[in-house]
C-alpha positions as CSV (number, residue, x, y, z in Angstrom):
1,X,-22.9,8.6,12.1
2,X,-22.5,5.5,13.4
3,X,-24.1,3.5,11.3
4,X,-23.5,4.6,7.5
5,X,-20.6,2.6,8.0
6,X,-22.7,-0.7,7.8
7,X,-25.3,0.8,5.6
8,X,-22.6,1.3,3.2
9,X,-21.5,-2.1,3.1
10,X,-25.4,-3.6,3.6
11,X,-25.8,-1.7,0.3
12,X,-23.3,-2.2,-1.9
13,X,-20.8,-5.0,-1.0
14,X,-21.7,-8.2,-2.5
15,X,-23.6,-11.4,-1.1
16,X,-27.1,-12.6,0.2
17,X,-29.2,-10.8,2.1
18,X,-28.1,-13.0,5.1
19,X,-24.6,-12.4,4.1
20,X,-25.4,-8.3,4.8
21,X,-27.3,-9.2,7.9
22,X,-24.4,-11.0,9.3
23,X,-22.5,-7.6,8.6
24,X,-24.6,-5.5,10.5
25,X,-24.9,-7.8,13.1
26,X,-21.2,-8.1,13.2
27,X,-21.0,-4.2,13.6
28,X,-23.5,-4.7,16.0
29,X,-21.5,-6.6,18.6
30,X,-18.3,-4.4,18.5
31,X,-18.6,-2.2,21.3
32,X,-18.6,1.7,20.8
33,X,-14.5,2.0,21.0
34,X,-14.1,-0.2,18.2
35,X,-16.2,1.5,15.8
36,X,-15.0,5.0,17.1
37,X,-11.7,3.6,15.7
38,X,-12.7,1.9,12.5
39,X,-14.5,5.4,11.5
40,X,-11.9,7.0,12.5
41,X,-9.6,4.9,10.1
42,X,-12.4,5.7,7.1
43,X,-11.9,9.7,7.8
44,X,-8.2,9.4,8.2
45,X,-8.1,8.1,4.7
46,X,-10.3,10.2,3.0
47,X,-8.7,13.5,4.4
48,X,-4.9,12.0,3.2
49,X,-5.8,10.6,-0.1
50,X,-8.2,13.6,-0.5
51,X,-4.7,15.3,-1.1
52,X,-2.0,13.2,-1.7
53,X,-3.0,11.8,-5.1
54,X,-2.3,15.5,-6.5
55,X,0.9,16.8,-4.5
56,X,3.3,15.3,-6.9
57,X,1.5,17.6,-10.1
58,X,1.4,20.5,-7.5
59,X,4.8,20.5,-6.5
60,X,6.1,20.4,-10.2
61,X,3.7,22.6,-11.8
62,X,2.4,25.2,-9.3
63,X,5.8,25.0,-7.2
64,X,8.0,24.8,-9.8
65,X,10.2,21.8,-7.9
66,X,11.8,19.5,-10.7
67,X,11.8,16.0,-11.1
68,X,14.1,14.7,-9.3
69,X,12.8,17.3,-6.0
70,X,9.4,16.0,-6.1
71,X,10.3,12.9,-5.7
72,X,12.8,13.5,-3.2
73,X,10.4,15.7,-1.1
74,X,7.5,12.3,-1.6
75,X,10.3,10.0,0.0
76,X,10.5,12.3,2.7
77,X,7.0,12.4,3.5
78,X,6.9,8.3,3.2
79,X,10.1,8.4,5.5
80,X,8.5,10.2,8.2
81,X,5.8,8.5,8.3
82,X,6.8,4.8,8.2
83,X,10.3,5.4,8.9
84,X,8.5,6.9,12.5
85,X,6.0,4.6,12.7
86,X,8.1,2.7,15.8
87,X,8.7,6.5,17.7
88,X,4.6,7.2,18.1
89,X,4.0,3.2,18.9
90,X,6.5,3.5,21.6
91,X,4.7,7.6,22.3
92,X,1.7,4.9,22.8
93,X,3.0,2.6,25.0
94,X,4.3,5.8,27.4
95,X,1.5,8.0,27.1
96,X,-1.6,6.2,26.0
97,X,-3.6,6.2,23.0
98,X,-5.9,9.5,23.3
99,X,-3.3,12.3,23.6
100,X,-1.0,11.3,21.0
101,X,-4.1,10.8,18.7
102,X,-5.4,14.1,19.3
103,X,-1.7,15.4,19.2
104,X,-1.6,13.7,15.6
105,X,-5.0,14.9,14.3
106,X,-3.9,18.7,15.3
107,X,-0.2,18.3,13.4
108,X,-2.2,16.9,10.3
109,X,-4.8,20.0,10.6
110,X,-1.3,22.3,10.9
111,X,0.3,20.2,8.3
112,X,-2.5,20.7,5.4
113,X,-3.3,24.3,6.6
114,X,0.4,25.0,6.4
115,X,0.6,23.1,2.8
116,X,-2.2,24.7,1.2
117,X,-0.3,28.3,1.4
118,X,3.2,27.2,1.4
119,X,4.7,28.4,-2.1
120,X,8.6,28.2,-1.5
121,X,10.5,24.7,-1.6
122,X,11.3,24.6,2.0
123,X,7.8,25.5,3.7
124,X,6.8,22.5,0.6
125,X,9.2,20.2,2.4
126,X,8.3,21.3,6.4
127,X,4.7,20.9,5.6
128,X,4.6,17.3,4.1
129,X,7.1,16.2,7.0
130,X,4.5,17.5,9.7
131,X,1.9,16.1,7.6
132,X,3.9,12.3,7.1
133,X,5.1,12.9,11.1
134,X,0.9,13.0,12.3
135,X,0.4,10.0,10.7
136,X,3.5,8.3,12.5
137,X,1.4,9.4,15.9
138,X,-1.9,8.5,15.7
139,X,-1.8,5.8,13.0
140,X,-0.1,3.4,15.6
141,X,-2.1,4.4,18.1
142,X,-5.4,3.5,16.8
143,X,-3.9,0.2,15.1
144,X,-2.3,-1.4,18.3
145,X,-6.2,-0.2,20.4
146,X,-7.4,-2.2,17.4
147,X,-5.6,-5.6,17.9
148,X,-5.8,-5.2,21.6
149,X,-9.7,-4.6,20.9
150,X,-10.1,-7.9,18.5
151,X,-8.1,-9.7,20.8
152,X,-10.8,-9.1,23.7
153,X,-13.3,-9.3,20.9
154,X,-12.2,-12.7,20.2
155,X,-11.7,-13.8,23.6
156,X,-15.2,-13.0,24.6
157,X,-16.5,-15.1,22.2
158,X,-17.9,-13.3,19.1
159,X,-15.7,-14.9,16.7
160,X,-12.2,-14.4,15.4
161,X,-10.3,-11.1,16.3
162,X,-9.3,-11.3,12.2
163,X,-13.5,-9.9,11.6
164,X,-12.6,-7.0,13.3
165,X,-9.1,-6.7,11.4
166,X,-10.9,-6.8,8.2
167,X,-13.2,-4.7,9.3
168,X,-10.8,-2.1,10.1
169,X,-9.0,-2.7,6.7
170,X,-12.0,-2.2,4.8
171,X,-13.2,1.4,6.2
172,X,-9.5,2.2,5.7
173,X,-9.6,1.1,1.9
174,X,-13.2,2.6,1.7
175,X,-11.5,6.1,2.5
176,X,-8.7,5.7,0.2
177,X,-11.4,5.4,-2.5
178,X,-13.5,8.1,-1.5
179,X,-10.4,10.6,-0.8
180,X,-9.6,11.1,-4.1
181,X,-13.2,11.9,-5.3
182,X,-13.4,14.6,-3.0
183,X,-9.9,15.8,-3.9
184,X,-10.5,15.4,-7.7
185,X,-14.2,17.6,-7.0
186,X,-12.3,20.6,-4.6
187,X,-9.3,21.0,-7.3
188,X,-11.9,22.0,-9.9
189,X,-11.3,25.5,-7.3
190,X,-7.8,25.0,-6.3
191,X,-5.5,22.7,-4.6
192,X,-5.6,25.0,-1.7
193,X,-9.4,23.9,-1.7
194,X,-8.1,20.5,-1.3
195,X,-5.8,20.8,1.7
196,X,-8.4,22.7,3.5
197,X,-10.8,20.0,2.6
198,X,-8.3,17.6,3.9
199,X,-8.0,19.6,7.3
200,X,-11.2,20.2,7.7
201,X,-11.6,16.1,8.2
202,X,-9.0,16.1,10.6
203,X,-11.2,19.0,12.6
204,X,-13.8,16.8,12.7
205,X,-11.9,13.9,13.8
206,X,-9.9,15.6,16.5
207,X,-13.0,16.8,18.0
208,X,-14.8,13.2,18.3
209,X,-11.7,11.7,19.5
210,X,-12.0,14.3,22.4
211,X,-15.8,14.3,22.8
212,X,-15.5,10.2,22.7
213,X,-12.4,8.7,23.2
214,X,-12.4,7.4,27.1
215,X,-9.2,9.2,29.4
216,X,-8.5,5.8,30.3
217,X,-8.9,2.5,28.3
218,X,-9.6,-0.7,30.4
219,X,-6.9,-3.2,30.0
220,X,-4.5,-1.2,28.6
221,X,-1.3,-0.4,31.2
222,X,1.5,1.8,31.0
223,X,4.9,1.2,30.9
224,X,7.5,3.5,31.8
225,X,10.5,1.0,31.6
226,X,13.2,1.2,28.9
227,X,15.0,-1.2,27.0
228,X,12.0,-2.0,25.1
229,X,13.5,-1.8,21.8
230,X,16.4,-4.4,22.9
231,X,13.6,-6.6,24.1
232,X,11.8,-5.9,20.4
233,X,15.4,-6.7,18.4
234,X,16.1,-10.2,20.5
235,X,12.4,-11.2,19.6
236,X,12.5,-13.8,16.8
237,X,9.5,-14.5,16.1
238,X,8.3,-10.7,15.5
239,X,11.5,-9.9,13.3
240,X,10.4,-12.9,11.1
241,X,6.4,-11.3,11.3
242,X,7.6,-8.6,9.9
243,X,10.2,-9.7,7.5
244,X,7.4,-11.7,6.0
245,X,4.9,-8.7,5.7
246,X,8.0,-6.7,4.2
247,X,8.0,-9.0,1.7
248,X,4.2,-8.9,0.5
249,X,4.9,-4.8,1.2
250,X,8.0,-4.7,-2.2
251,X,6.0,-6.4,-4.0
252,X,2.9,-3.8,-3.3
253,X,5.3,-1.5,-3.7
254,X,5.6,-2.6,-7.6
255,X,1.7,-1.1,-7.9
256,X,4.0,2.1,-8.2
257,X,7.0,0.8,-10.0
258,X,7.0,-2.1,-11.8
259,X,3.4,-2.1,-13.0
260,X,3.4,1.3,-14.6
261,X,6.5,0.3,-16.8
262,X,4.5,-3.1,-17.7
263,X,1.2,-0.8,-18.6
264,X,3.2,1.3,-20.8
265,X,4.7,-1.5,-22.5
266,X,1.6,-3.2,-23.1
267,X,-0.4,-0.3,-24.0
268,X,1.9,2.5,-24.8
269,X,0.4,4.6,-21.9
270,X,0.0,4.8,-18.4
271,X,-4.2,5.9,-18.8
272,X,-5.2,2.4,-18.0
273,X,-3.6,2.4,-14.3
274,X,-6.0,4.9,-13.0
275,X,-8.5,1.7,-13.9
276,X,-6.4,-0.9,-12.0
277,X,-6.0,1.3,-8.8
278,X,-9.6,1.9,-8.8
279,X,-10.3,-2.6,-9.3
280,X,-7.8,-3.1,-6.5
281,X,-9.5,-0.6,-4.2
282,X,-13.4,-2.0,-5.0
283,X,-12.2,-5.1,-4.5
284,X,-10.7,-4.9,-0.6
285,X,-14.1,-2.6,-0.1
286,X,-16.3,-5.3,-1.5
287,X,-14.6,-8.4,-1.1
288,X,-12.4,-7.7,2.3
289,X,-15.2,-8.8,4.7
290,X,-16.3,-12.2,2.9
291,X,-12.9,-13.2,3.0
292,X,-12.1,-12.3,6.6
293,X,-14.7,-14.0,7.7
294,X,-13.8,-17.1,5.6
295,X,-10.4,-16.8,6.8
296,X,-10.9,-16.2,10.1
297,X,-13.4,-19.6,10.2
298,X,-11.1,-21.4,8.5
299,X,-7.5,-20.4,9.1
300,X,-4.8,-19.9,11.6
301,X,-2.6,-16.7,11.3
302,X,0.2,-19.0,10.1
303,X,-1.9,-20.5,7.3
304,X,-3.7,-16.7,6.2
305,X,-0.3,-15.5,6.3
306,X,1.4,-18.4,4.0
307,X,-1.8,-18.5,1.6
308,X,-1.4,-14.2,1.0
309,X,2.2,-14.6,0.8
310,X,1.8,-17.6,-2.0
311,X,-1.0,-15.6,-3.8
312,X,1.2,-12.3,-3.8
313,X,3.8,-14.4,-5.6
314,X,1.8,-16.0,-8.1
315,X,0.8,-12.4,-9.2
316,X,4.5,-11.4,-10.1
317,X,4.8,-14.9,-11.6
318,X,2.3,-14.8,-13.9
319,X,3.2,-11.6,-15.2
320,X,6.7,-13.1,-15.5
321,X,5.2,-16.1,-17.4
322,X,3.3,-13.9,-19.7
323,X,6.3,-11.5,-20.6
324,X,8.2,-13.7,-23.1
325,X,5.0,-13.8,-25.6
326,X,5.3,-9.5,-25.7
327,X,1.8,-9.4,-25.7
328,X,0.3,-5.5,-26.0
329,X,-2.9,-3.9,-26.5
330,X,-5.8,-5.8,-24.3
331,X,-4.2,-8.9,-24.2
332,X,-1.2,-7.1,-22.8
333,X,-3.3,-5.7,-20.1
334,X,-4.3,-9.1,-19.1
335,X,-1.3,-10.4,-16.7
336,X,-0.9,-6.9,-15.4
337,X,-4.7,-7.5,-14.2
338,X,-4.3,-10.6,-12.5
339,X,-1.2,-9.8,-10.7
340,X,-3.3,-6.7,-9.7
341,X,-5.9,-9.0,-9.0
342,X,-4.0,-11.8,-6.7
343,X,-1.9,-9.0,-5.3
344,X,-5.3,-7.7,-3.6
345,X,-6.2,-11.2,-2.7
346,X,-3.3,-11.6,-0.6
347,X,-3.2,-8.4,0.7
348,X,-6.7,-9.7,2.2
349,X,-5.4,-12.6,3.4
350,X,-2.1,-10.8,4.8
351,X,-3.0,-7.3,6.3
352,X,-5.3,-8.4,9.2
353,X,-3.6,-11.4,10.1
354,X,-0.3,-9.4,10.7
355,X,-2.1,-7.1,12.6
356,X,-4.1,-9.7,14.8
357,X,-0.8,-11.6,15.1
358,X,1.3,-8.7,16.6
359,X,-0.5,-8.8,20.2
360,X,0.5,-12.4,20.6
361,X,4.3,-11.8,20.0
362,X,4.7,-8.3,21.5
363,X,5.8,-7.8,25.0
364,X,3.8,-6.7,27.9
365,X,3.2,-3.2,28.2
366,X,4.6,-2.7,24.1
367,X,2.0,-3.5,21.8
368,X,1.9,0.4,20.4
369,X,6.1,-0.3,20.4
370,X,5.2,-3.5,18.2
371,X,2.4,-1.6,16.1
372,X,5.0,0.9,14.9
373,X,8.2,-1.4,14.4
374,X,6.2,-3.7,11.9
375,X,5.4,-0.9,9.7
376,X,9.2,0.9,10.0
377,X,11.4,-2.6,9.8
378,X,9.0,-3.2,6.7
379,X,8.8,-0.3,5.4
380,X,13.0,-0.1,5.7
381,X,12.8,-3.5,4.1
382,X,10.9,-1.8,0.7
383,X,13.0,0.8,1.1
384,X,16.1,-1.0,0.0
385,X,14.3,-3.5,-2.7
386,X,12.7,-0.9,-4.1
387,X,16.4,0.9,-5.0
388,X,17.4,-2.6,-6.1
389,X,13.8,-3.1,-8.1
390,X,14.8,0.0,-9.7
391,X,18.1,-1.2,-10.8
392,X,16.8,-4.5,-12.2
393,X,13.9,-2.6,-14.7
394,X,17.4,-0.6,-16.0
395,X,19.3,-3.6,-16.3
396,X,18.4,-4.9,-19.8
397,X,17.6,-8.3,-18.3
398,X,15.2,-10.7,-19.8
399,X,11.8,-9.5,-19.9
400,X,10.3,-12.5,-17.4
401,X,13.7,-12.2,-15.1
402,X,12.7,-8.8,-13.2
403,X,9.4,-10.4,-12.3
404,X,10.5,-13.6,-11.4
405,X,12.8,-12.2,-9.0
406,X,9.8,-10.3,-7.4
407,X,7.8,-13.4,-7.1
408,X,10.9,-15.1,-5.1
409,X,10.9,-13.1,-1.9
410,X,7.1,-13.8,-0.7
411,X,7.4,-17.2,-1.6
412,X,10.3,-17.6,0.4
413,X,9.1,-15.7,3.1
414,X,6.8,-18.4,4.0
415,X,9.3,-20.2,5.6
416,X,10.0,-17.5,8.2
417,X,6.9,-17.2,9.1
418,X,6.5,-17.7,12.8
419,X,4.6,-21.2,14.2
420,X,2.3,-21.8,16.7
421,X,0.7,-18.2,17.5
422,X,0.5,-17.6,21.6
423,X,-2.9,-16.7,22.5
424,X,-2.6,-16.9,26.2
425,X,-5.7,-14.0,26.7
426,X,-3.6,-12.5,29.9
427,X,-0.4,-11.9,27.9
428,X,-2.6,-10.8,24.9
429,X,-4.4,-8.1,26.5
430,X,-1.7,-6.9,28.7
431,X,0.4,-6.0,25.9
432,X,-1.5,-3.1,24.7
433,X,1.3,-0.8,26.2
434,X,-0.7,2.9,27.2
């Protein structure tokens, strides 16, 4: 099983022959933990977006919810799973990484069982908030085992802990493209089909996380003090992290607001996003590895970090210098494209250099208490732009305004970005919290 993963990308992402040696070879080095974890991260993404691309049509059509409840019952699911993000790092830190993965695999398993039969509104609603809650468990515990991972990775020599990041950000992005295939093939039957599907993944996950996941992980320590988040809120440097990465998340967020509205003003439908998604995803799987390595070569976390951040904002800015000519049809599609386009690019740039950057600022013992809070004070952060992105698309405002505003916040946000990461190798490996 182990080693589809690099025949996958051997195959079909691009480059020399060398270039897909140096792949496997990197695979080769990372010890049996670390690709336990980056699989794991592929299944975990094809057994969620196996489902969640068709809840929102199931809710209004088989349910019967309206409008207005779908949506509210998606921003539950999103709030319990980012908005928790911080409660199963700090689970992490207390407990340690196995049991609350395996606790998260079986409330996923309950959660899609329980969704695939639920008919009335509320069993809906309980369902996706076990389903969003799993994911709050065990996604912060395999991401903070990651970084702690590339850090020692790193440290003994193999080459920049950011490989492993992009690594682990490629299988993820590999499963969010093959999820939906499988869903789209099991709702030919029904979408009950597709939430067993989905749970069925989770079965087999849970039980190789107990068959191979180690009782105790070398390194990590655990940390039964409290205070932790008051220690986490008087940090600075990790505030700023994240403020920064909340930043490049709005204006990802804008793949699901803005965007659509610009594709059906350019083409009077919404048909051609399904083609956008689907370039955005091939490119992290293809490109995602290339350009970690380049990075991690060539770049500090400061400078990744500042060059996603720049790229993410010329993506909203070209789209806001294209507006004023009204373009539609093909040509219309064109800034929609490249903002689609740079928007990856950054992400690429962005995504593992956060992650590698969090075990450098986080406190001893907290790195699962770290993991968490960057995706909840960030996702928080999208939270409230995305209400006032909302508001500016309804506005009336010039047609390059809406965008230009978007553009402003990760450009700005280079200048909170934290300087001079810490890499002292004790601090960095003791904070892996449990």
């Amino acid at each position: 099983m182990t080693d589809l993963f690099p025949r996958f990308l051997t195959r079909w992402a691009p480059g020399t022959p060398r270039a897909a040696r140096r792949r496997e070879r990197t695979w080769a080095r990372l010890s049996p933990l670390l690709r336990l974890l980056i699989l794991t991260q592929l299944a975990f993404n094809v057994g969620f977006f196996a489902v969640l691309p068709f809840l929102a049509e199931h809710l209004g059509t088989a349910v019967g919810m309206a409008g207005w409840t779908v949506g509210f019952v998606l921003g539950l699911r999103t709030f319990s799973q980012q908005g928790l993000f911080v409660v199963g790092g700090w689970l992490v830190d207390r407990y340690g990484v196995r049991p609350v993965v395996l606790a998260g695999c079986a409330l996923r398993i309950a959660g899609f069982a329980w969704l695939g039969y639920a008919e009335a509104a509320w069993t809906v609603t309980g369902a996706v908030l076990l389903i969003g809650f799993a994911a709050a468990l065990f996604s912060p515990a395999v991401e903070s085992e990651v970084a702690r991972q590339a850090v020692v990775w790193e440290e003994e020599g193999h080459g920049s802990r950011t490989r492993v990041l992009a690594l682990f950000s490629t299988a993820g992005q590999a499963g969010a493209f093959a999820g939906p295939l499988l869903g789209g093939l099991l709702l030919a039957v029904d979408f009950r089909a597709v939430c067993l599907a989905g749970a069925g993944v989770f079965v087999l996950v849970l039980a190789g996380h107990a068959r191979l996941m180690p009782q105790h992980l070398p390194g990590r320590v655990r940390t039964r003090e409290r205070g932790g988040a008051r220690v986490l809120l008087r940090n600075r440097r990790f505030l700023a992290l994240c403020c920064a990465y909340g930043t490049y998340l709005l204006a990802y967020n804008q793949l699901y607001l803005a965007l659509p509205e610009e594709v059906e003003r350019a083409t009077g439908s919404q048909a051609p996003l399904s083609w956008l998604f689907a370039l955005s995803s091939l490119l992290v799987v293809c490109a995602q590895l290339p350009v970690g390595r380049w990075a991690g070569d060539r770049l500090d976390l400061h400078r990744s970090m500042t060059a996603g951040l720049l790229l993410v904002a010329a993506g909203c800015a070209v789209v806001a210098a294209a507006r004023p000519a009204g373009w539609t049809g093909l040509a219309g599609l064109l800034p929609a494209t490249a903002y689609v386009v740079l928007l990856t690019l950054g992400q690429m740039l962005i995504v593992p250099a956060a992650r590698a950057w969090v075990p450098d600022l986080a406190e001893s013992g907290r790195l699962g208490l770290y993991t968490g809070a960057l995706s909840s004070v960030s996702g928080l952060m999208v939270l409230a732009g995305s209400s006032a992105t909302g508001s500016l698309l309804d506005l009336g405002l010039p047609p390059a305004l809406p965008w230009l505003l978007l553009a402003a916040p990760p450009a700005l946000a280079v200048a909170l970005l934290p300087h001079g990461p810490e890499r002292a190798a004790g601090r960095a490996r003791g904070a892996a919290g449990a």
